[in-house]
C-alpha positions in Angstrom: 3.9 -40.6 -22.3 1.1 -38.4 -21.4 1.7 -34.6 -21.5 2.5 -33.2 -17.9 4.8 -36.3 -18.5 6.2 -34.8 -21.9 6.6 -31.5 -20.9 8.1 -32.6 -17.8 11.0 -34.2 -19.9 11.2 -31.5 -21.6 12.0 -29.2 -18.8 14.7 -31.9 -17.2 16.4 -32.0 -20.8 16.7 -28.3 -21.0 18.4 -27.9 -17.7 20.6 -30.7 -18.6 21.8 -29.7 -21.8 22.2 -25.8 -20.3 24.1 -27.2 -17.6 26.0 -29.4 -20.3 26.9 -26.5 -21.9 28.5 -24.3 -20.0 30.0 -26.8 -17.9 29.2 -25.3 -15.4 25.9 -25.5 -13.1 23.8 -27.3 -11.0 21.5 -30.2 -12.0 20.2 -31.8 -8.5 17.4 -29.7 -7.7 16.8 -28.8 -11.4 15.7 -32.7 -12.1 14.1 -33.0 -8.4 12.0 -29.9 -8.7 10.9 -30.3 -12.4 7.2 -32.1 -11.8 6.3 -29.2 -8.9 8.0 -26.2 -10.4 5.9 -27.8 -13.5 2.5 -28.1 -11.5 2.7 -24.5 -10.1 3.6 -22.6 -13.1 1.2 -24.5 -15.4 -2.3 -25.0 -13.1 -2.0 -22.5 -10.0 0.8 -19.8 -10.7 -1.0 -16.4 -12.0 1.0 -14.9 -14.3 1.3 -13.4 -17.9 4.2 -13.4 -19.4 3.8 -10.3 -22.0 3.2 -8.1 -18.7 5.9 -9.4 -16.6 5.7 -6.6 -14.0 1.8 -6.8 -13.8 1.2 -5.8 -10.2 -1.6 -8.5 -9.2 0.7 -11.2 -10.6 1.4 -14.1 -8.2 5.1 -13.7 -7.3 7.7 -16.6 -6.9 11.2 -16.1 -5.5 13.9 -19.4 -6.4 15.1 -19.5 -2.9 17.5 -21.8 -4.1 18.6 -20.0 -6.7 21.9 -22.4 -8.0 18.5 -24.1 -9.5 18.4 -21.5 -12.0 18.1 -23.6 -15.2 15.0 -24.8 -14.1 13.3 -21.6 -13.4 14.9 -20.0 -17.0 13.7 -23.5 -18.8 9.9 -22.3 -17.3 9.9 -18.7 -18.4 11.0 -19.6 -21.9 8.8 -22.1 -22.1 6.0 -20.1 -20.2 6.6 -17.3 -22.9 8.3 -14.5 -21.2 11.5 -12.6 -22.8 13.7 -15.5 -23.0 14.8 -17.2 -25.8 16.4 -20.6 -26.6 19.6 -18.6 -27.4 19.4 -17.5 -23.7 19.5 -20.7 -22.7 21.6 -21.7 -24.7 24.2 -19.1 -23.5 23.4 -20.1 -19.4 26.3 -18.6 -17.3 28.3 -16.9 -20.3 29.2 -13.1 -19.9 26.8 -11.0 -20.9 23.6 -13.7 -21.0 20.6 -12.8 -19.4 20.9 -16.9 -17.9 23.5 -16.4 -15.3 24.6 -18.5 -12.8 21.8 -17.2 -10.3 18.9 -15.1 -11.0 19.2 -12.0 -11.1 15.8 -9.2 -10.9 17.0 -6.6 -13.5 18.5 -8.7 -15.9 15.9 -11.6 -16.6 12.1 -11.0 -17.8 10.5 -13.1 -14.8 12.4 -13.0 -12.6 11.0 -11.9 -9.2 14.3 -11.9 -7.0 17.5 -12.1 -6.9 18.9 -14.8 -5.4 21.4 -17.5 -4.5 22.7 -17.3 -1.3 20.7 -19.7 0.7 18.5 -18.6 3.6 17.3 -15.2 2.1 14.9 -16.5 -0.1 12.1 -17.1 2.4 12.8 -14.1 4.2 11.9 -11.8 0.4 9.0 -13.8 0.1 7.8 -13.3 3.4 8.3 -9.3 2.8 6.1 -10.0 -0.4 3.4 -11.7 1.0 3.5 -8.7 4.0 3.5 -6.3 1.6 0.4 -8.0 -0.9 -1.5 -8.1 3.1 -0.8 -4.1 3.4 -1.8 -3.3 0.3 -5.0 -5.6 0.5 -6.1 -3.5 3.4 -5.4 -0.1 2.3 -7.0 -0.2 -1.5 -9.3 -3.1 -1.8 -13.2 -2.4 -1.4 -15.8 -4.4 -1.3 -16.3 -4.9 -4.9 -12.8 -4.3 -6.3 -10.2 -6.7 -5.1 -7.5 -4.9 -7.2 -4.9 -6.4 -4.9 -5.0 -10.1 -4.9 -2.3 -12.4 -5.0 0.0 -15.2 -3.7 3.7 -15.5 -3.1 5.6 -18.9 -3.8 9.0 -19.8 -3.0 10.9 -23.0 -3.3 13.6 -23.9 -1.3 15.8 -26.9 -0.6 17.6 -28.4 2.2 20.4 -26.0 2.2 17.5 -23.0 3.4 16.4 -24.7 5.6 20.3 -24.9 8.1 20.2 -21.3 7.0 19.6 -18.8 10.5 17.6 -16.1 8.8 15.0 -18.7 7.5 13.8 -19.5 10.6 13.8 -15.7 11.6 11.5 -15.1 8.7 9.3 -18.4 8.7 8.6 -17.5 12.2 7.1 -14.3 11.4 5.6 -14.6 8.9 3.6 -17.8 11.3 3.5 -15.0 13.5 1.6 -12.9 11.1 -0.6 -15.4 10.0 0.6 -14.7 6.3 -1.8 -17.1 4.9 -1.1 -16.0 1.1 2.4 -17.1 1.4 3.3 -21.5 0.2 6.1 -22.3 0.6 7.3 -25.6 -1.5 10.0 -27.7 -0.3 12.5 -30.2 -2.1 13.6 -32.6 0.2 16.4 -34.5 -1.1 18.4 -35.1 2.0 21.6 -34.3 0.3 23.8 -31.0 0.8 26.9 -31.1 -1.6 29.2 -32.2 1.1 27.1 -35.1 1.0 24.1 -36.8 3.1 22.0 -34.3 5.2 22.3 -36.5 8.2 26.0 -34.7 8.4 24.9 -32.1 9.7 20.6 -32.3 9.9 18.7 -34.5 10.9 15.8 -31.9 12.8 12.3 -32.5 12.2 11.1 -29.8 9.9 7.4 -30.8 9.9 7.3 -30.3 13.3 9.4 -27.3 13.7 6.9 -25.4 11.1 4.0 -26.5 13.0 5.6 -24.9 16.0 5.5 -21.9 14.0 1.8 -21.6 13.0 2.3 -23.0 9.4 0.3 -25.3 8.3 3.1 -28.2 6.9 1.4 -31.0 4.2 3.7 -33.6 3.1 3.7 -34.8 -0.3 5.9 -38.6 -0.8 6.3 -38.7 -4.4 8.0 -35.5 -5.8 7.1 -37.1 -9.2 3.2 -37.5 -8.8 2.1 -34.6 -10.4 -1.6 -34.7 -8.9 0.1 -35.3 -5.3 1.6 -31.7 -6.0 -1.3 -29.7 -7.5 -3.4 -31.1 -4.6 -1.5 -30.1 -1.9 -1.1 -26.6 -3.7 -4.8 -26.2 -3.6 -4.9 -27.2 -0.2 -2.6 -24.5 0.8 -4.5 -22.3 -0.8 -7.6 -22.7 1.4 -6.0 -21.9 4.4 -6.2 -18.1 5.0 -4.8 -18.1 8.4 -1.2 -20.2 8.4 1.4 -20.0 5.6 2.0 -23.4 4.2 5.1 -25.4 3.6 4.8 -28.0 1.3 7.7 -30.8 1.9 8.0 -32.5 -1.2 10.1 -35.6 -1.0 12.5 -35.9 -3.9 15.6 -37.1 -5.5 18.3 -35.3 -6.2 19.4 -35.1 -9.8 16.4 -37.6 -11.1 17.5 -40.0 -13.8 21.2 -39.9 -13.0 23.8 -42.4 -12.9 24.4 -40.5 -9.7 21.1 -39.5 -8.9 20.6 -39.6 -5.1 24.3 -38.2 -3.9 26.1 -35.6 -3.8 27.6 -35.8 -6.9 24.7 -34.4 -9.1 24.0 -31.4 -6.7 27.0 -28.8 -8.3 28.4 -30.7 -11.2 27.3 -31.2 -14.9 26.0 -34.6 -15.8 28.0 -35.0 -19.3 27.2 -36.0 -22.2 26.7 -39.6 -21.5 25.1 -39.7 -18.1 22.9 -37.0 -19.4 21.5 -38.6 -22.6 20.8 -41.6 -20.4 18.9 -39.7 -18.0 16.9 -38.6 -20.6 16.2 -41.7 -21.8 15.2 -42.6 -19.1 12.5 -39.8 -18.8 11.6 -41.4 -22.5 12.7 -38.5 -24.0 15.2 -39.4 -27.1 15.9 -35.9 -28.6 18.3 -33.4 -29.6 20.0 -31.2 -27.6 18.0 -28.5 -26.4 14.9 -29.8 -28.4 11.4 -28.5 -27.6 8.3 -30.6 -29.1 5.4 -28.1 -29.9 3.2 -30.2 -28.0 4.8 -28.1 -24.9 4.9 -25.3 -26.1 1.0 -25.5 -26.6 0.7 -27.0 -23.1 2.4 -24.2 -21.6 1.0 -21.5 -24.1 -2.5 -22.6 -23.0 -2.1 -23.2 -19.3 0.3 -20.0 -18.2 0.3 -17.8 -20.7 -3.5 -18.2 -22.6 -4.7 -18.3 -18.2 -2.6 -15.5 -17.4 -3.9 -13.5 -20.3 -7.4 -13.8 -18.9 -6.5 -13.2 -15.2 -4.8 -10.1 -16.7 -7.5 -8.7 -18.4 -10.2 -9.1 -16.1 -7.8 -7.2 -13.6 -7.2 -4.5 -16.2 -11.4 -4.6 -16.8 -11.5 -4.0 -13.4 -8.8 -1.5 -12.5 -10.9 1.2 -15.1 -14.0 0.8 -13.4 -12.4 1.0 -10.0 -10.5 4.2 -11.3 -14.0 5.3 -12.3 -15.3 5.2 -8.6 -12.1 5.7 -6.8 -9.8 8.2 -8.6 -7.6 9.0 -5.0 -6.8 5.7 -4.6 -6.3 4.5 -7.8 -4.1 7.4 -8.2 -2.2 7.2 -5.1 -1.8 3.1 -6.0 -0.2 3.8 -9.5 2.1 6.4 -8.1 3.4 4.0 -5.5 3.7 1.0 -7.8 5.8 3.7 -9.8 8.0 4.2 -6.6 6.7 8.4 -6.6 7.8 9.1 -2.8 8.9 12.6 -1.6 9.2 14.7 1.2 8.5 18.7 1.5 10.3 19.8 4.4 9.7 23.3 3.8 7.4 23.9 6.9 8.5 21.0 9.5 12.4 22.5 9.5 11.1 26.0 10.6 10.5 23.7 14.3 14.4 23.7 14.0 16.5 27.2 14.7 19.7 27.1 14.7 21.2 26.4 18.0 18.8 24.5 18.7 20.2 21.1 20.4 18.6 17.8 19.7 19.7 14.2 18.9 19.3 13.4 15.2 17.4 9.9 15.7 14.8 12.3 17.7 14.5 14.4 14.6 14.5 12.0 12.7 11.3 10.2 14.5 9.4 13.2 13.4 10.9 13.4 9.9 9.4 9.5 10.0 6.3 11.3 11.6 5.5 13.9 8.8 7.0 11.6 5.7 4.2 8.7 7.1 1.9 12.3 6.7 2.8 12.5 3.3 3.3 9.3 1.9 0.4 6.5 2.7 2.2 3.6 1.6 5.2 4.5 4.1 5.9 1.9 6.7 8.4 2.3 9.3 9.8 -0.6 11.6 13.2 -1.8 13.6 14.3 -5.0 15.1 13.0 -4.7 19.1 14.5 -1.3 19.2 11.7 1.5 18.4 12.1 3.2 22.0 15.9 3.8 21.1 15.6 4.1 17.4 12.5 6.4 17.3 11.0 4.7 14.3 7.2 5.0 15.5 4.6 6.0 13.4 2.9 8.0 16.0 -1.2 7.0 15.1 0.0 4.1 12.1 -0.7 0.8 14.2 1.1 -2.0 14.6 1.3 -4.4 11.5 -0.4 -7.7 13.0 -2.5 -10.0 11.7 -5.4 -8.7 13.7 -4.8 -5.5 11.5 -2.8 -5.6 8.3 -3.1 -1.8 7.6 -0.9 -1.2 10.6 2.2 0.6 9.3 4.7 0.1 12.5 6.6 -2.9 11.8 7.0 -5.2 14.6 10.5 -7.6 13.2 11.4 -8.8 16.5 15.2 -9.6 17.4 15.7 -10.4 13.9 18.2 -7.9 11.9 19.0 -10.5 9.1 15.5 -11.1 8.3 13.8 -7.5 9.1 16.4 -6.1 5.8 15.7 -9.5 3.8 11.8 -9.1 4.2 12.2 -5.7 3.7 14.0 -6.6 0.1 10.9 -8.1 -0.1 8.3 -5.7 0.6 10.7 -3.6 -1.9 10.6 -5.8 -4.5 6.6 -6.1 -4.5 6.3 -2.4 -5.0 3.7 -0.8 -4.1 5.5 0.3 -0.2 8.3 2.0 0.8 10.1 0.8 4.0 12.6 2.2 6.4 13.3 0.2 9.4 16.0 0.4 11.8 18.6 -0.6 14.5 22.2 0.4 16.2 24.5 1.1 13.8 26.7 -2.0 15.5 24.0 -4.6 14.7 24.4 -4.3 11.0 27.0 -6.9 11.0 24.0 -9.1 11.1 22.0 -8.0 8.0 25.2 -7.3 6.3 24.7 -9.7 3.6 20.9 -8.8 3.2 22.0 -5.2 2.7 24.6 -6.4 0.0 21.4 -8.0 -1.5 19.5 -4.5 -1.3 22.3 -3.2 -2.9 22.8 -5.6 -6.0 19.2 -5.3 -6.4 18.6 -2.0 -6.7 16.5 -1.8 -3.9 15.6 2.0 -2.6 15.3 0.3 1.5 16.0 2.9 4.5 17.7 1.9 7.3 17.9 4.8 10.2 20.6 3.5 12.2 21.2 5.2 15.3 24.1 5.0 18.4 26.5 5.8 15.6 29.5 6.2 17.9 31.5 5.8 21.0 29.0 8.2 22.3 27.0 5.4 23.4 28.8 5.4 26.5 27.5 2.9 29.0 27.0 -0.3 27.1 30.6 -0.3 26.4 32.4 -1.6 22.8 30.1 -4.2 22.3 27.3 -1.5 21.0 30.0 1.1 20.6 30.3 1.0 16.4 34.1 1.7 15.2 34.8 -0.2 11.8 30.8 -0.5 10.5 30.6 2.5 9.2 33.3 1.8 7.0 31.8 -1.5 5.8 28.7 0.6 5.0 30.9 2.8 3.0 33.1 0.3 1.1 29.7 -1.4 -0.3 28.6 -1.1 -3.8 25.9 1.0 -4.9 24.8 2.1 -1.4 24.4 5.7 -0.2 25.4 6.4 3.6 24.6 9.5 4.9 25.6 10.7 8.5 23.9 14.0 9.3 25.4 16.6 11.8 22.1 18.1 12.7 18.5 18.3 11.8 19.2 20.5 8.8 21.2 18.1 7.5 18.5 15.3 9.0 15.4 16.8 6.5 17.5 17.2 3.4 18.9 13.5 3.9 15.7 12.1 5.3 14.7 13.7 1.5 17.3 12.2 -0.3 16.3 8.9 0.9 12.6 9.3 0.1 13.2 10.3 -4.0 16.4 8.2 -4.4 14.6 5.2 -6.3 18.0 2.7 -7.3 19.8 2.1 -4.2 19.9 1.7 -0.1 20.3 4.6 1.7 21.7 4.5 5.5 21.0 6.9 7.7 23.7 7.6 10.5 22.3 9.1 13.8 23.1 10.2 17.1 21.8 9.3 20.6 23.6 12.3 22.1 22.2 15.6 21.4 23.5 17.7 19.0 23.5 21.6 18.3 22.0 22.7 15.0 25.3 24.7 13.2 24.9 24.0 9.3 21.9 25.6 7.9 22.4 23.3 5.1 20.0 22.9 2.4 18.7 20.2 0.3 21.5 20.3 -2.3 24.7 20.8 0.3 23.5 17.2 1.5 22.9 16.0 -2.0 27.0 17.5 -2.8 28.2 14.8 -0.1 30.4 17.2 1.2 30.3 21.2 1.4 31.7 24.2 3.3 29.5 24.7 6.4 32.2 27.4 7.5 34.5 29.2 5.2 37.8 30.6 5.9 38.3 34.6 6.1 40.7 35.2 4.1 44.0 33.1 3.4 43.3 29.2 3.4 45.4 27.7 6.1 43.6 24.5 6.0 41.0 22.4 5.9 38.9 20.5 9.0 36.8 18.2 7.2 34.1 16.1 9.8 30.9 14.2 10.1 27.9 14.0 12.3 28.5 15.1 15.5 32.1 16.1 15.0 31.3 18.9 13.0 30.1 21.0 15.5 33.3 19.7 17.2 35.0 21.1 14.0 33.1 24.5 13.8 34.4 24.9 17.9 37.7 24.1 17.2 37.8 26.5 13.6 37.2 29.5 16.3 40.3 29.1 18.6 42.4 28.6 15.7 41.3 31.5 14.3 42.4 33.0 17.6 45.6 31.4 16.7 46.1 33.2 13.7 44.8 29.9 11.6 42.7 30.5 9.2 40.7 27.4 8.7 37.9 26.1 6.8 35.5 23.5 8.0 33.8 20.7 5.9 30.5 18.7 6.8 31.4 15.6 4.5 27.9 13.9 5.2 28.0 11.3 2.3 31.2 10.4 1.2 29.6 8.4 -1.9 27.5 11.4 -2.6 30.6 13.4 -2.9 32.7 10.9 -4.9 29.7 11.2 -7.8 30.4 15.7 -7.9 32.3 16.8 -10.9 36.0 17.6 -10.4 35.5 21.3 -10.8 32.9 21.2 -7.2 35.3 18.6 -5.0 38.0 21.1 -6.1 36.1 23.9 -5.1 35.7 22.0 -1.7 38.5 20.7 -1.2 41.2 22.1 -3.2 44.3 19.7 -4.2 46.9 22.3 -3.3 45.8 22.8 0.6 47.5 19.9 1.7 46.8 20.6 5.5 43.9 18.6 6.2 42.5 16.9 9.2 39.7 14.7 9.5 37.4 14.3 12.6 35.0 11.2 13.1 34.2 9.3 15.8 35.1 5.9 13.9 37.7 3.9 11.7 39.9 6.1 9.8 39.4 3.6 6.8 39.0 5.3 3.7 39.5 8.7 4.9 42.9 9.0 3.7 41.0 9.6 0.2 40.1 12.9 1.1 42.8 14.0 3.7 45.9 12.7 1.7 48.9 11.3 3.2 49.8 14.4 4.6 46.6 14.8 6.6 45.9 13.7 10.0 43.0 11.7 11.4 41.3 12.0 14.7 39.3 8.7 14.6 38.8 5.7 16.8 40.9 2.6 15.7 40.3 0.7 18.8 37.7 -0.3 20.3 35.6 1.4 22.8 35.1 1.6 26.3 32.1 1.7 28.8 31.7 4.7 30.8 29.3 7.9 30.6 29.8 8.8 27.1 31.7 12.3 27.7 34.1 10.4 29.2 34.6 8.4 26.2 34.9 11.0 24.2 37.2 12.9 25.5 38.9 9.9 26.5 39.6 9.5 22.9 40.5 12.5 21.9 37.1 14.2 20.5 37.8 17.6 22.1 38.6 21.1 21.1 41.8 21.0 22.6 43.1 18.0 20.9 41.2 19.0 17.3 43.1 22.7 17.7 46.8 21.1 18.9 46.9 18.3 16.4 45.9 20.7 13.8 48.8 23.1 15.0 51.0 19.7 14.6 50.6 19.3 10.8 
C-alpha cells in the first residue's frame, strides 16, 4: 500500500468508525469522495491550518454537507482545531462535529451547509467576491488577493433549482477561479438516480459556459489531481469536474441506497476496511499520515502563508489606503454618516422610501468601497443602482451593480457567499412578495451570522394594479417569526437613514429593509437611536393617556392623521412608530414600559399586513386594522381604502374599543 493509498484508508476508517459511533450519519459520499477530497486538500487546496481565517486562503464549501465526517476526518488530519475527541464525539450535543457543518462552530469550516442546492450557489458568491476584490486591490506587483473556491457536490445538488440558478451565472460571469468537483454515484437515498434523473449534466454545464472534464475512476488518484490542474488553467469558464464513483466504497452494500444515510455497523464496517487493507483499531491514525498530511497541507500552507504575509508588509509600505481600507473590510468596519444627506429631507416632505433609499445606496457606495448593491431583474422598481459603480460582468469585475437575473433563491445564496468571503458587504433586493423564494437562503443568512441587506420594496397592498399575486400580506410575518434576523419597516426617510445605518454597522445578522412604492410624507423626525429602540413615541399624548395607536411604515402617518381627529373627539391618544419589532423585543422592560405601558390596555395596531404576531403588543383587548386576506388589483387608493386604511375607519374602530 503506497501512501495516498494509506492515508486514503485512513480517511474512509475515520468516517466509518464516526458514523459507527454515533449511530447516526452518512457513509455513501464519505467513502466515494475520500481519494478527491484527499487529492485536493493534500496537492492543490491552499490552506494553513494555524490561520484558519487567512484571507488569501483557497476556500471550499461541502455542498453536500450530510458528508460531514469526511470533511472533519481532513481538517483533523490537515491540522486545524479538531481533535480526535471531536471526532470521536460526531453528532453529540455540544461537539464541534455535528451532523452538518456549521461556520462558527468548526475551525475550517468555510460554510454552513446541508441543505442541498445552496452549496454551489455560496461558492459562486465566493469566487464573485475573490473576482471583486482582485480588481479593486491588486497591482501589478502585489497580487494580495489570489485564490480559488472549491465545492463538492453530489447528485442530490444537482435536482436542486437554485444550483442551476447559480451555475448559470457564475458561466455567465466567466468565474474562472471557481471548480467545481462532482461525485457521481447515481444513487439518491430513495434509491437509483434514474428515479427521478437521468439528464445529461456534461452537457447541460457546457451549455452554461463551464468547462466539464470527466474523470472514470473516482479512485485513481492521478486521474483527480490532473483534472484539478487542468481546471486550473482555464481562466475563462468555471469547471465541473464529474467524478464517477461508488457510493459507500467497500460496503457490503456499497452501490445502493442503503449506504447513503445509514451506519455501516460493526461488521460491514471492519470488512470495508479490510478491504481498503487497513486492519486497525477504531479510530486509529498511523503517523505515516499524519506526516503526509503535515507536509503536504499544513508544511505548503505555511509557505503560501508567509510569502503572503512577506508580501502584505511591503504592499502596506507602498500602499497604506488600500491596505488600510482592505483590513477594515476583511474586519467587516462599514458605516454610514447621514448627518449631511438627511438635511435633503424636511419634514413634510413626501417621497417613497425605496426612492430614498436608492440615494442612501448612492451615498453609503460614497462611503464604503467595498459596497455592492444588486436585485433579481428588478433595479428600475427597487432603486438599487449604484449611480457611476458599473455593472459586475466579466468584461469588468470591479463593477459594483450586481446583475442576479430572475434568480431570488440564488441572488441571497451567492450573496451568503460573497458574505462569507469577507472582504464586501452586499445588499440586494426585490418585492417583498418574492421572498418566498429565497426563504430558505435567508434562514441560512440567518444561522450563519451573515450581516446580508435585503431592501425589499412594494411592501403592501399599496401595490395596486398587479393585484394579490405581488400584493405581500403574510411575508412580513415570516420575516418576523425568523431567528436572528432584524426587519425593519421605515415610515419615512428619517426613519430610512437611521435604518439604512443600522444595517451598515450591524455585523451578526440579516437585516430587511421594508419599503414603500407609494409616496410617503416625512412626520417622525426620528433619530438614529428611536430606530435602534424598535419602537418609540413619534407623537405623545397631551395630557391623560386614553390610548395607544401603535403603526408601521406607511400607516404611521395614517396613525398621526387619525391621533388629530380623536383629539377633536376628546381622545387623548398616543401614536407609536413600531419600525423593528425584534429591535424592540431586545429594550429593557423599564423602555417598552415607558412605550407602551401595561396598564393602557386600549391599543390598536395599524399595518397594511397579517395581524400575526401583533397581538404581542396590542393584547387581547386591542384591535387590529390589518389585511388577513388577500389583495385585490385596482389603483392602489382603492385598495386601501377598500381595506380599511383610512382615517375614518382608524378613528371609529378606535372609538369602538
Amino acid at each position: 500500500m503506497n501512501q495516498s493509498e494509506l492515508s486514503i484508508a485512513t480517511i474512509r476508517s475515520l468516517g466509518i468508525d464516526m458514523i459507527n459511533k454515533a449511530n447516526s450519519g452518512h457513509p455513501g459520499m464519505v467513502l466515494g469522495s475520500a481519494p478527491a477530497l484527499y487529492a485536493l486538500f493534500t496537492k492543490e487546496l491552499k490552506v494553513f491550518p494555524k490561520e484558519s481565517d487567512w484571507f488569501n486562503r483557497d476556500r471550499f464549501v461541502l455542498a453536500s454537507g450530510h458528508a460531514s465526517s469526511l470533511l472533519y476526518s481532513l481538517l483533523h488530519l490537515s491540522g486545524f482545531d479538531l481533535s480526535m475527541d471531536d471526532l470521536k464525539s460526531f453528532r453529540q450535543w455540544g461537539s464541534r462535529t455535528p451532523g452538518h457543518p456549521e461556520v462558527e462552530l468548526t475551525d475550517g469550516v468555510d460554510a454552513s451547509s446541508g441543505p442541498l442546492g445552496q452549496g454551489i450557489p455560496m461558492a459562486v458568491g465566493m469566487a464573485m467576491a475573490e473576482r471583486y476584490l482582485t480588481e479593486r486591490y491588486n497591482k501589478d506587483e502585489f497580487e494580495v488577493v489570489n485564490h480559488y473556491t472549491y465545492a463538492l457536490c453530489g447528485d442530490g445538488d444537482m435536482q436542486e433549482g437554485v444550483t442551476y440558478e447559480a451555475a448559470s451565472l457564475a458561466g455567465h460571469l466567466a468565474l474562472g477561479k471557481l471548480i467545481v468537483l462532482y461525485d457521481s454515484n447515481h444513487v439518491t437515498l430513495d434509491g437509483p438516480l434514474d428515479y427521478s434523473f437521468s439528464e445529461d449534466v456534461k452537457k447541460r454545464y457546457e451549455a452554461m459556459n463551464w468547462q466539464v472534464i470527466c474523470v472514470n475512476d473516482g479512485n485513481d488518484v492521478a486521474a483527480i489531481l490532473k483534472a484539478i490542474k487542468k481546471a486550473k488553467k482555464e481562466s475563462f469558464k468555471p469547471s465541473l469536474i464529474i467524478v464517477d464513483t461508488v457510493i459507500g466504497y467497500g460496503s457490503a452494500n456499497q452501490g445502493t441506497s442503503k449506504v447513503h444515510g445509514a451506519p455501516l455497523g460493526k461488521e460491514d464496517g471492519k470488512a470495508a476496511k479490510l478491504s481498503y487493507g487497513f486492519d486497525h483499531e477504531e479510530f486509529f491514525v498511523p503517523e505515516e499520515v499524519y506526516e503526509d498530511f503535515r507536509k503536504n497541507v499544513f508544511n505548503r500552507g505555511k509557505r503560501c502563508f508567509n510569502k503572503w504575509k512577506k508580501m502584505m508588509r511591503e504592499y502596506k509600505n507602498v500602499y497604506p489606503e488600500l491596505y488600510k481600507e482592505l483590513s477594515d473590510d476583511v474586519k467587516g468596519y462599514y458605516s454610514f454618516d447621514y448627518s449631511t444627506f438627511i438635511n435633503d429631507y424636511p419634514e413634510g416632505l413626501s417621497e417613497a422610501t425605496r426612492n430614498t433609499s436608492e440615494k442612501i445606496i448612492n451615498e453609503i457606495a460614497k462611503q464604503n468601497p467595498a459596497f455592492l448593491s444588486g436585485t433579481a431583474d428588478l433595479a428600475s422598481s427597487t432603486k438599487t443602482t449604484i449611480k457611476d459603480g458599473q455593472r459586475f460582468s466579466c468584461d469588468d469585475y470591479s463593477g459594483r451593480n450586481l446583475y442576479f437575473g430572475i434568480r431570488e433563491f440564488a441572488m441571497v445564496s451567492i450573496m451568503n457567499g460573497m458574505t462569507l468571503h469577507k472582504g464586501v458587504k452586499v445588499a440586494s433586493g426585490g418585492f417583498l412578495v418574492f421572498s418566498d423564494y429565497f426563504k430558505a437562503a435567508l434562514r441560512m443568512a440567518c444561522l450563519m451570522h451573515l450581516p446580508i441587506v435585503l431592501p425589499l420594496s412594494h411592501d403592501s397592498i399599496a401595490v395596486g394594479e398587479d393585484g394579490p399575486t405581488h400584493q405581500p400580506v403574510e411575508q412580513l410575518a415570516m420575516m418576523r417569526s425568523m431567528v436572528n434576523i432584524q426587519v425593519i419597516r421605515p415610515a419615512d426617510a428619517f426613519e430610512m437613514c437611521a435604518a439604512w445605518k443600522k444595517a451598515m454597522e450591524t455585523n451578526d445578522r440579516p437585516t430587511a429593509l421594508i419599503l414603500t412604492r407609494q409616496n410617503v410624507t416625512n412626520v417622525t423626525n426620528a433619530t438614529y437611536e428611536d430606530v435602534c429602540h424598535g419602537a418609540y413615541i413619534v407623537s405623545k399624548e397631551d395630557q391623560k393617556l386614553d390610548g395607544i395607536i401603535i403603526a408601521t411604515g406607511s400607516e404611521v402617518e395614517l396613525a398621526l392623521k387619525a391621533q388629530a381627529e380623536l383629539k377633536q373627539k376628546g381622545q387623548d391618544v398616543r401614536v407609536v412608530s413600531m419600525p423593528s419589532m425584534e429591535l424592540f423585543d431586545q429594550q429593557s422592560d423599564e423602555y417598552k414600559e415607558s412605550v407602551l405601558p401595561k396598564d393602557v390596555r386600549k391599543r390598536l395596531g395599524v399595518e397594511m399586513g397579517t395581524d400575526f404576531g401583533w397581538y404581542k403588543y396590542i393584547g387581547l383587548d386591542g384591535k387590529m386594522i390589518s389585511v388577513n386576506q388577500f389583495g385585490a388589483s385596482a389603483p392602489a387608493n382603492i385598495v386601501i381604502e377598500k381595506y380599511g386604511f383610512t382615517v375614518e375607519n382608524v378613528v371609529n374602530t378606535f372609538l369602538s374599543m
